[in-house]
Backbone as CSV, one residue per row, in Angstrom:
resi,resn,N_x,N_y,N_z,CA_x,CA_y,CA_z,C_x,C_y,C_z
1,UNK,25.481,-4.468,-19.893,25.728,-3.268,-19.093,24.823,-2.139,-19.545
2,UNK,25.297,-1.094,-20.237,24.646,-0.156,-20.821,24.188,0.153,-22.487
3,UNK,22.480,-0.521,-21.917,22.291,-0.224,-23.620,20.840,1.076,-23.888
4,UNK,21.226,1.325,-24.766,20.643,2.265,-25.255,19.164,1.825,-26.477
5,UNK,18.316,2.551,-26.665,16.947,1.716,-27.019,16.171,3.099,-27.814
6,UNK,16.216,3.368,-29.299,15.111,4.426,-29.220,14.105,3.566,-29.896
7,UNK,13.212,4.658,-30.010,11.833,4.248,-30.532,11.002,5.455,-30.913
8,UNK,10.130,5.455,-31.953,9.077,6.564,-32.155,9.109,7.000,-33.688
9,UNK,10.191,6.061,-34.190,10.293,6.698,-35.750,8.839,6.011,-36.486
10,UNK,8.387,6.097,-37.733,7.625,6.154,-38.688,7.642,6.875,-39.848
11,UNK,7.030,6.700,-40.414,6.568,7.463,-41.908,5.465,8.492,-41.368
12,UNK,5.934,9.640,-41.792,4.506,10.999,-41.369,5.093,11.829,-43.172
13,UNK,4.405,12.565,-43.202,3.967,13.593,-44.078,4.680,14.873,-43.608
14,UNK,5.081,15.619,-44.510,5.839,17.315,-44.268,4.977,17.780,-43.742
15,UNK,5.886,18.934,-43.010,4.967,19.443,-41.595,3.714,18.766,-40.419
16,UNK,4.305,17.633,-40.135,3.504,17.080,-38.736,5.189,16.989,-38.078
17,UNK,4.563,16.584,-36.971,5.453,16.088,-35.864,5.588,15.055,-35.218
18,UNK,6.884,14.235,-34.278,7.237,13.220,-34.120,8.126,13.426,-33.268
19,UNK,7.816,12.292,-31.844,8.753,12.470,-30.634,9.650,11.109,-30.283
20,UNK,10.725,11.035,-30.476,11.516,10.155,-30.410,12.171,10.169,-29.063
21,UNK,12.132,8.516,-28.817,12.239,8.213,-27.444,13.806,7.471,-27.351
22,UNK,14.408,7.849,-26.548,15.479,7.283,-25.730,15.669,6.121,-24.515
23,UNK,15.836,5.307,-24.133,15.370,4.770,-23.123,16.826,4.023,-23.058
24,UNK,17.217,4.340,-21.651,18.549,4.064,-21.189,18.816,2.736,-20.210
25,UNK,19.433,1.367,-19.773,18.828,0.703,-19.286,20.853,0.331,-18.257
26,UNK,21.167,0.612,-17.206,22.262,0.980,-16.912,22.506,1.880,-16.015
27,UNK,23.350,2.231,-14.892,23.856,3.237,-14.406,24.345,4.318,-15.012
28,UNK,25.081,4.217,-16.164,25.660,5.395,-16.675,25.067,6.829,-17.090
29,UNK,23.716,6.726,-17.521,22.512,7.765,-18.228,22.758,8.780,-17.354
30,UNK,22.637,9.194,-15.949,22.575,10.313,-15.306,23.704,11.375,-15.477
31,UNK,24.742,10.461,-15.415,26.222,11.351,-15.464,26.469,11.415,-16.781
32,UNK,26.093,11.022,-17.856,26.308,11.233,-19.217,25.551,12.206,-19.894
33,UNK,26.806,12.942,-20.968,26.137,14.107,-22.013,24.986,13.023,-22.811
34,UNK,24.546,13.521,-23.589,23.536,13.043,-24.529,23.544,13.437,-25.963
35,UNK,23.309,13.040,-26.637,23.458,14.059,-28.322,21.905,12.713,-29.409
36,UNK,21.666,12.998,-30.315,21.167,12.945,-31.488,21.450,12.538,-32.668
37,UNK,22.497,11.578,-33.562,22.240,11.883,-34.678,21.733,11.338,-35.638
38,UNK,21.998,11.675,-36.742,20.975,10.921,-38.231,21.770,10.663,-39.063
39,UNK,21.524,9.486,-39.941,22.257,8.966,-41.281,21.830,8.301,-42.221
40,UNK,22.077,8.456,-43.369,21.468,7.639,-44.283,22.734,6.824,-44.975
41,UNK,21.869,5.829,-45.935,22.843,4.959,-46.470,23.798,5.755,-47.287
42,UNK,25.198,5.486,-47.352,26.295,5.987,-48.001,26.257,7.676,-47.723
43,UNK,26.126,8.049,-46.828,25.998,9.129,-46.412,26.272,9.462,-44.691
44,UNK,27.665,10.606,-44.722,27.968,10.733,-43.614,26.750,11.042,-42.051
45,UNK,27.274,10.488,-40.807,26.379,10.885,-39.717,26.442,12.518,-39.303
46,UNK,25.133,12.682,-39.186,24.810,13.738,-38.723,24.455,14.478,-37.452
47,UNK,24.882,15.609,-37.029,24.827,15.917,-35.776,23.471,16.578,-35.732
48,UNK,22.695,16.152,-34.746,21.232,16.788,-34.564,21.182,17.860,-33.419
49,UNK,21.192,17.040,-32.160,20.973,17.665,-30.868,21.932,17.526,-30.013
50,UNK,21.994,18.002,-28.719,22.687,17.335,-27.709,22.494,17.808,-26.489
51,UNK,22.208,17.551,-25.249,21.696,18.036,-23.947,22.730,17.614,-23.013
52,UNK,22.963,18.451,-22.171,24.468,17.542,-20.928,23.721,17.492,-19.889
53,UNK,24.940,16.538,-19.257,24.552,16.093,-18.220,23.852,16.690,-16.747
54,UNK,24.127,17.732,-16.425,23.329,18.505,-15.295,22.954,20.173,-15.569
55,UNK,23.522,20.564,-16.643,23.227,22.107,-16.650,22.025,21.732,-17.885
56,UNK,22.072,20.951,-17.999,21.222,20.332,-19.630,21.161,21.627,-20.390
57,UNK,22.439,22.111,-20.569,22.679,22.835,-21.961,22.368,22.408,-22.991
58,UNK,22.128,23.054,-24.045,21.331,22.076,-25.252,22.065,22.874,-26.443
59,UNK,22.424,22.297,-27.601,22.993,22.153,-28.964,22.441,21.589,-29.928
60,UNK,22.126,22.148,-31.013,21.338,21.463,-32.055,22.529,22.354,-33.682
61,UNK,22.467,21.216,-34.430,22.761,21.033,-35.878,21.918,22.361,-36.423
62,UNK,22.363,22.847,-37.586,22.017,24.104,-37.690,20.192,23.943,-38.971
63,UNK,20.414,22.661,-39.660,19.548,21.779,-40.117,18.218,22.278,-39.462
64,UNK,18.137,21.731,-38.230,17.431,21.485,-37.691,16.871,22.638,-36.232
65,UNK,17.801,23.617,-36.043,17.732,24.406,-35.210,16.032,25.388,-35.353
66,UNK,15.314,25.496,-33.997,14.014,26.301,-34.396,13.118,25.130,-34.194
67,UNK,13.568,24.064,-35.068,12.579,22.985,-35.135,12.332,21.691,-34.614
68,UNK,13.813,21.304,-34.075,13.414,20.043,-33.048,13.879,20.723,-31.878
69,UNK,13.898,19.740,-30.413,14.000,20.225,-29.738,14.569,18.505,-28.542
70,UNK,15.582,18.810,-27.896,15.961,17.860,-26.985,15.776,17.674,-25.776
71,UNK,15.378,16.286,-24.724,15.372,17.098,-23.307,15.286,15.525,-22.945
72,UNK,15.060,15.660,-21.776,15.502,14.251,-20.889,15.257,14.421,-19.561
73,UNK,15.045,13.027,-18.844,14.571,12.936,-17.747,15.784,12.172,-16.854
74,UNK,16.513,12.627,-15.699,17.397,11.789,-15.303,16.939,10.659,-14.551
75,UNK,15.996,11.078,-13.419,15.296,10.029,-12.953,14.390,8.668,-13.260
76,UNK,14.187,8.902,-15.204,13.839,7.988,-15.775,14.284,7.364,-16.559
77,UNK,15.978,7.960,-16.254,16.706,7.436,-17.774,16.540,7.416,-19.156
78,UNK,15.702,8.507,-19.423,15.031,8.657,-20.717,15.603,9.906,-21.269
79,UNK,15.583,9.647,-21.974,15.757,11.138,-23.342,15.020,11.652,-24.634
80,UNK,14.322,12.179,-24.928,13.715,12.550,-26.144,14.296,13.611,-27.342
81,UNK,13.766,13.461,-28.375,13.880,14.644,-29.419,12.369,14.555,-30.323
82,UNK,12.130,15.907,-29.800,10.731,16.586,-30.200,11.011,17.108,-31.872
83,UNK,10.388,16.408,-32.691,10.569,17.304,-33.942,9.577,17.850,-34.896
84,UNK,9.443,18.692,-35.059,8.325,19.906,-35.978,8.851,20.129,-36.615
85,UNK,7.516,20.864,-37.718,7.522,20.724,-39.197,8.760,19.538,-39.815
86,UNK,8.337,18.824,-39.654,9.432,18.313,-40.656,9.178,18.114,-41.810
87,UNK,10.347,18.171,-42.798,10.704,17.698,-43.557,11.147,16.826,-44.645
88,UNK,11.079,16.920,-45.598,11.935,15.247,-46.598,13.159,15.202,-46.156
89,UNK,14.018,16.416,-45.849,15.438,16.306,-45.955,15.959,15.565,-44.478
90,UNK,14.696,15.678,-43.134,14.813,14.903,-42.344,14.918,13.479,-42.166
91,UNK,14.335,12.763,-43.068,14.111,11.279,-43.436,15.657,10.764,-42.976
92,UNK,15.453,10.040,-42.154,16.760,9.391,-41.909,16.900,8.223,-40.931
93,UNK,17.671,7.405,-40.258,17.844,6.974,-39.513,18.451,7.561,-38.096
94,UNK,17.500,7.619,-37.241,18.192,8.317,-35.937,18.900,7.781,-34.570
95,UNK,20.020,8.155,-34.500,20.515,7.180,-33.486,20.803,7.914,-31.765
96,UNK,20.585,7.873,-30.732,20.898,8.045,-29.835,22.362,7.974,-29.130
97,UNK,22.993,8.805,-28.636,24.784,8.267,-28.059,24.475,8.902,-26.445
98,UNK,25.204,8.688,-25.897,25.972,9.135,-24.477,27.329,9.000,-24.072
99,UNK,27.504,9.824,-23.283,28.997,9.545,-22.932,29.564,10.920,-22.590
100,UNK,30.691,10.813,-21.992,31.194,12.600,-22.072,32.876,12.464,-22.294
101,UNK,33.007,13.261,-22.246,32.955,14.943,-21.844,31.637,15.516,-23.019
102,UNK,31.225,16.541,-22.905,30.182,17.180,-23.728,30.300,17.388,-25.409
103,UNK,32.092,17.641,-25.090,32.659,17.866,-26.214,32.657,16.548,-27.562
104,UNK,32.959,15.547,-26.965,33.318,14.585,-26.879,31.676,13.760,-28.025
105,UNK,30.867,14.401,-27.092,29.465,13.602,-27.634,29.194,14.325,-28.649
106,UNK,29.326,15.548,-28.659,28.726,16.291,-29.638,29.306,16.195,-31.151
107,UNK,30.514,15.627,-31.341,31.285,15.399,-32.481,31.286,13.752,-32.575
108,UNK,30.410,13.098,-31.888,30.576,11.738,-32.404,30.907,10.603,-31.690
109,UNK,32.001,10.997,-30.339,32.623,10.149,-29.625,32.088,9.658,-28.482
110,UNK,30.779,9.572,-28.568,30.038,9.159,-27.044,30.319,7.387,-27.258
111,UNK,30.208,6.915,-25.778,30.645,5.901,-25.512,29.315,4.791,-26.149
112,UNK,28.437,5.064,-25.755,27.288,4.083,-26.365,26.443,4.936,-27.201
113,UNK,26.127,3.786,-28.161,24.947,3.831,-28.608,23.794,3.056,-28.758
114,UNK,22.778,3.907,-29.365,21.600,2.563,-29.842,21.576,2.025,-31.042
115,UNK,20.292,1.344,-31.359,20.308,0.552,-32.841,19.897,1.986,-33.762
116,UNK,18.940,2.655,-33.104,18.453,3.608,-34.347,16.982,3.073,-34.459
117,UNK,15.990,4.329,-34.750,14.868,4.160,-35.358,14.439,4.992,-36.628
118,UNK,13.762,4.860,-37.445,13.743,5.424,-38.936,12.266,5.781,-39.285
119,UNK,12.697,7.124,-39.276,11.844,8.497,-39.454,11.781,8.522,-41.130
120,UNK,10.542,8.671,-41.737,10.328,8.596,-43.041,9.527,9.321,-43.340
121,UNK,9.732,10.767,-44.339,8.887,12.285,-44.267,8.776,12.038,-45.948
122,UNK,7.689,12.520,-46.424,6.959,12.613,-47.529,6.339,13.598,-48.084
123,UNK,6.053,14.560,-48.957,4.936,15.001,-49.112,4.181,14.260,-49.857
């Protein structure tokens, strides 16, 4: 039914940038909030971003606020998160969710997710 797919992580160096891709494969993507987050091993998930479904209001983790940035395409079922300067403390595994109510996604409870792709920052 509905799966979810990112892609775009790697290893970069502090302060470059990196655009992580969403790719939605399903009916559900249009009518669904969207959110962001990150985790590492033995270490709780983190809230990054989050964009809704038609006003595409946008929410970002305070981490990260200034510096990434979320947005999405409904007609392509896609979603991204744009991220600058980053960081070591960014290094993580990033996972994609959907689902609503808005509320709902933004604390964790979106209905799907993806596998995750893994962003690795260095100086």
């Amino acid at each position: 039914q509905v799966r979810l797919t990112e892609s775009g992580g790697r290893w970069t160096q502090t302060g470059t940038s990196l655009k992580l891709s969403c790719s939605a494969s399903g009916g559900a993507f249009s009518r669904s909030d969207m959110a962001w987050f990150r985790q590492n091993p033995g270490k709780e998930r983190e809230f990054v971003a989050a964009i809704s479904r038609y006003s595409f209001t946008t929410r970002y983790g305070d981490a990260v606020k200034g510096r990434f940035t979320i947005s999405r395409d409904n007609d392509e079922n896609m979603g991204w998160l744009e991220m600058n300067d980053l960081k070591v403390e960014d290094s993580a595994t990033y996972f994609c969710t959907i689902g609503q109510p808005f509320s709902a996604v933004v604390t964790g409870g979106g209905d799907y997710w993806g596998q995750g792709t893994q962003v690795s920052v260095s100086s």
